[in-house]
ROSEGU-896045 format. One record per residue: residue in one letter; x negated, y, z of N, C-alpha, C, O in turn. Coordinates in steps of 0.05 Angstrom, whole numbers, plus 5000, padded with zeros to 4 digits. Layout:
<rs>
aXYZXYZXYZXYZ/...
</rs>
This chain:
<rs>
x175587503814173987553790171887333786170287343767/x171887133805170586833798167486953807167287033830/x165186983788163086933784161787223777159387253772/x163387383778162787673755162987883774164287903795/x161388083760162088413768162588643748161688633725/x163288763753163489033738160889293748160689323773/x159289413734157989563749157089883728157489933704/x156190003744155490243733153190463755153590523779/x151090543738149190643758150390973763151191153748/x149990943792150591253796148291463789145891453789/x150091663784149091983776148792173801149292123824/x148192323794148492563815151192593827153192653813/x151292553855154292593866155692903857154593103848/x158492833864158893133860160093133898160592943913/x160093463901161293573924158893443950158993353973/x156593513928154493463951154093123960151993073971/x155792893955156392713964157292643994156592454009/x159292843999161192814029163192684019164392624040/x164492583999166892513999166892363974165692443954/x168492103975169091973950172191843963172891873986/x173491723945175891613950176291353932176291373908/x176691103945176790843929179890753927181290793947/x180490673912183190513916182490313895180890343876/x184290053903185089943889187089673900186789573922/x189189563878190789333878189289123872187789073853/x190288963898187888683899190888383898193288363900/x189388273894191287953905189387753906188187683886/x189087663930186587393941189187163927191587143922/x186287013927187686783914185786483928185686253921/x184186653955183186423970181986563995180486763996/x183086384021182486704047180186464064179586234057/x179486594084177386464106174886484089173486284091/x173786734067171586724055170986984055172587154047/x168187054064167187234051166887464029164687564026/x168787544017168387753987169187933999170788004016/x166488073978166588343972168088523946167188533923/x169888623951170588683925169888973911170789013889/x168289163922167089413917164289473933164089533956/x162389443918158989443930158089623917158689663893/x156489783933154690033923151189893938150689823960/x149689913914147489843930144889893903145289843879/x142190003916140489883892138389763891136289833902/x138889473873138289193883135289173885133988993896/x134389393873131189293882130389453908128189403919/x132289643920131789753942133789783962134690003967/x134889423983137189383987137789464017138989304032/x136689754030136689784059139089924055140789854071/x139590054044142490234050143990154028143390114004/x147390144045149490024021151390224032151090404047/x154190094013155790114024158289924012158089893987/x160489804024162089634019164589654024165189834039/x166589514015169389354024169589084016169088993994/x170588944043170188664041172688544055173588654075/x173588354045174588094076173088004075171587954056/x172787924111172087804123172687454113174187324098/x169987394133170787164134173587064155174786854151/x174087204171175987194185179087284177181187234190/x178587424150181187614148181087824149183187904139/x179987964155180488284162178788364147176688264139/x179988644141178088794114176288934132176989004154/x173288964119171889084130170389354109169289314087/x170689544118168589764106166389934116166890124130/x163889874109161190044116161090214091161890194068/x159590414107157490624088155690604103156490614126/x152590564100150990524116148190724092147490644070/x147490944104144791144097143391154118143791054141/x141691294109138891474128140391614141139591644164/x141791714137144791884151145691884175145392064192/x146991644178148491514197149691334184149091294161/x151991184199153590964185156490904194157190844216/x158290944168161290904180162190624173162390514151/x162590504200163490244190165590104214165190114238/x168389974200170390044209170689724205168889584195/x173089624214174889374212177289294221177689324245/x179189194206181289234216182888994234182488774226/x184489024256185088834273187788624257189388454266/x187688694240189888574213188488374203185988384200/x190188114195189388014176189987914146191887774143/x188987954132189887974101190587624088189387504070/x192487554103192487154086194487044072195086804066/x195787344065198287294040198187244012198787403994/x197487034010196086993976197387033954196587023931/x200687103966203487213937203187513943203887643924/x202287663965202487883960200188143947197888163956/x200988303931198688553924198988773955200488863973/x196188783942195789003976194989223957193889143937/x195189503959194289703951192289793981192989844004/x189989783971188089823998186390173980185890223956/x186090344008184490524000182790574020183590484041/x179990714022177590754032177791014022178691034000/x176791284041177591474035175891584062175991554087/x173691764037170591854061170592144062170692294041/x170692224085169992514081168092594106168892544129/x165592714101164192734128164592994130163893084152/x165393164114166593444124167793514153167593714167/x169593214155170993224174169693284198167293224197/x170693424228169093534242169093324270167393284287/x172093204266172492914278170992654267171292584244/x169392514287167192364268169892064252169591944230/x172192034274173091774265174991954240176291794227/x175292194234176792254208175792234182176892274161/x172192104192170592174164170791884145169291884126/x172091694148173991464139176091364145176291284168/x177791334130180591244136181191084113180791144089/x182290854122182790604107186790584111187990604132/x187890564088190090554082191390414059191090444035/x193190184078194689944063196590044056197390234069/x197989964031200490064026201190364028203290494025/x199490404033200490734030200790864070201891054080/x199390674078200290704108197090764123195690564119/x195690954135193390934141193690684162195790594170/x190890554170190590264185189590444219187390554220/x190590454230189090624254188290374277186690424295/x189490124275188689934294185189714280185189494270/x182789924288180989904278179389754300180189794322/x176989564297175789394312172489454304171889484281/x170689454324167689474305167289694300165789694281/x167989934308167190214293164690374302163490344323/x164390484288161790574288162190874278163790854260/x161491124282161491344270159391504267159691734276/x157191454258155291564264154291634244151991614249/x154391704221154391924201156092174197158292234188/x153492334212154492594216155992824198155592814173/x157693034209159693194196156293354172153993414179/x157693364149156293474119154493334111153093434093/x153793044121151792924112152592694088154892614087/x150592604067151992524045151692224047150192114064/x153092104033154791854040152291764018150791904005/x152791314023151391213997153191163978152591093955/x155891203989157491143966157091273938158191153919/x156291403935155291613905152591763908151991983899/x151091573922147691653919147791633889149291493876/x146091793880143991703856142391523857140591483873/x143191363830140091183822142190893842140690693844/x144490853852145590573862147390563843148290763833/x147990333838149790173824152690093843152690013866/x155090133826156590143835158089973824158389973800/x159689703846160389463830162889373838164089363860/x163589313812167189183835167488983814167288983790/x168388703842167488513845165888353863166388123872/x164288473866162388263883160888373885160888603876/x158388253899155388313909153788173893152887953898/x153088353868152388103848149388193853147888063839/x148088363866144888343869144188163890141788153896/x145788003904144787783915146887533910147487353926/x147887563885149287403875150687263899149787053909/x152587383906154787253922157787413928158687603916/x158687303946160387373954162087563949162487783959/x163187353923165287483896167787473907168387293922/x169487673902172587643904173487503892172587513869/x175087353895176887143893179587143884180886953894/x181087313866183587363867183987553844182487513824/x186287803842186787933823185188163837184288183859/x185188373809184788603811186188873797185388883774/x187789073802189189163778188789533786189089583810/x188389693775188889983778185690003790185890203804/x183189913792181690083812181690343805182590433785/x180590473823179890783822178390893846178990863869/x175691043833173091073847173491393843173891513822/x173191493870173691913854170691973865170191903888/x169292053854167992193869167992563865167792713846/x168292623902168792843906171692953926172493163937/x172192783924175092823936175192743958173292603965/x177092773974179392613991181592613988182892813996/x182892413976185492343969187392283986186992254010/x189292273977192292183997193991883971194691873947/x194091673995195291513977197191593961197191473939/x198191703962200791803947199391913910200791903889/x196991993911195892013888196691683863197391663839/x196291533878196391233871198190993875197990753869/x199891143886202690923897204591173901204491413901/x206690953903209691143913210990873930210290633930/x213691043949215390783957217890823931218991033924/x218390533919220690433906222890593912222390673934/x224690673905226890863923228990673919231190773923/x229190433912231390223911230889983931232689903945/x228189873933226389693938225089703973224889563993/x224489993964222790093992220990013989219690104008/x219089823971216789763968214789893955215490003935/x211889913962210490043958209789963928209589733922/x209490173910208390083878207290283865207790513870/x205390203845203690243833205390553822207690573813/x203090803829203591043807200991183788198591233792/x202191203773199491313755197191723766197691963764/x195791613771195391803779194692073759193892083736/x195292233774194792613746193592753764193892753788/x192092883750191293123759189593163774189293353789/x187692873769185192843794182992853776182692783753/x181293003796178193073783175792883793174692863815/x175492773773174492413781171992503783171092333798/x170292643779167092653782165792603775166392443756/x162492643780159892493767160292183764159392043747/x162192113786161691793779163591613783163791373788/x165491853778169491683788170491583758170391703736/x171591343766172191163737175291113741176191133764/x177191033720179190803736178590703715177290793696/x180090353721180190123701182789963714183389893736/x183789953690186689863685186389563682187789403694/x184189513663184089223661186489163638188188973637/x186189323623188889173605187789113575189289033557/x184189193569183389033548181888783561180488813580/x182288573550180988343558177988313552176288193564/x177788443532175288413518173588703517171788763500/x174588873539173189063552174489103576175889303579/x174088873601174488983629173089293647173689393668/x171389353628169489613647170689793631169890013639/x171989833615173790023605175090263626176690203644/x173990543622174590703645176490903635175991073618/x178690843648181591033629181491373640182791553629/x179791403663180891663672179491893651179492123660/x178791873633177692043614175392143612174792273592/x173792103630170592073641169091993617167492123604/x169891703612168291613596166391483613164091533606/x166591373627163791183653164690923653165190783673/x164690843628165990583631162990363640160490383638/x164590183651162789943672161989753656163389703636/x159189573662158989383646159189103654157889063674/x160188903645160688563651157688463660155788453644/x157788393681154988203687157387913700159487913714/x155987723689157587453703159387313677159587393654/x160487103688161987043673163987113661164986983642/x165087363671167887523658169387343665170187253644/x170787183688173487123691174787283715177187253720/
</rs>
């Protein structure tokens, strides 16, 4: 997305703020860098975030980091296929009574369990920053310290808040192909501050199709 973000200030979480669910279809289009492609943070008060990133190394990384505790994970994978879409999801639940169940990160429809860096220490019913109130929620980049923009495509995101999802909400396997592909999701209750964006007006990228109405606004150059 070059130079730009998409963003929208959060509301009151729903489900208490234990649980949100991210997905989205990415394609890098430049690796050994830094981007963030989903940031929660608020920029005049930048101690607690939360993210998904590659690494500079390759490997996707995701924090939630509160007054809370902090789940922050990484995967021993590395992402340097620049022809292929990855359907990546982040998927929080501190309900969970197992601390490593209270995130799970899943490629293709496959959870990632060979994790590096972890940390679990945001305790079972405590609320996440992913859907604090009063943070801004951005995809794209880290545009309150103007940097470290994604680099590549973006297609289907989807932010739930309230849930824990199962990829299968958002993908299927091909039954000819065997490959993993894009499904439209039904029947999900997107929340105080769950959006999707399709991306299919040009001249409204923050366009939020799940019926919410939370559509995001262009900061940056829009490419």
């Amino acid at each position: 997305m070059a130079n730009s973000t998409l963003y929208r200030t959060n509301t009151a979480p729903s489900a208490s703020g234990y649980k949100y669910t991210f997905s989205a279809w990415v394609k890098r289009s430049k690796i050994t860098e830094r981007q963030q492609f989903w940031r929660v943070l608020n920029p005049s008060a930048t101690t607690y975030y939360s993210y998904l990133e590659f690494q500079a190394d390759d490997k996707l990384h995701f924090n939630d980091y509160s007054s809370n505790g902090t789940l922050d994970v990484a995967t021993n994978r590395l992402f340097r296929d620049t022809n292929a879409w990855y359907h990546i999801m982040a998927v929080v639940d501190t309900t969970q009574g197992t601390a490593s169940d209270r995130i799970k990160l899943y490629i293709n429809g496959v959870q990632e369990t060979s994790l590096v860096g972890t940390t679990y220490s945001l305790g079972q019913n405590q609320a996440t920053t992913g859907t604090e109130s009063g943070k801004n929620n951005y995809v794209g980049g880290d545009l309150a310290n103007n940097t470290r923009f994604f680099n590549g495509y973006m297609s289907h995101v989807a932010f739930v808040d309230g849930q824990a999802l199962a990829p299968t909400v958002f993908g299927e396997t091909d039954s000819t192909s065997g490959i993993w592909k894009f499904k439209s999701p039904t029947g999900v209750t997107w929340g105080n501050n769950g959006y999707h964006l399709k991306f299919e007006n040009s001249g409204n990228l923050g366009l939020d199709s799940s019926g919410e109405g939370h559509n995001l606004t262009v900061s940056g150059n829009g490419r």
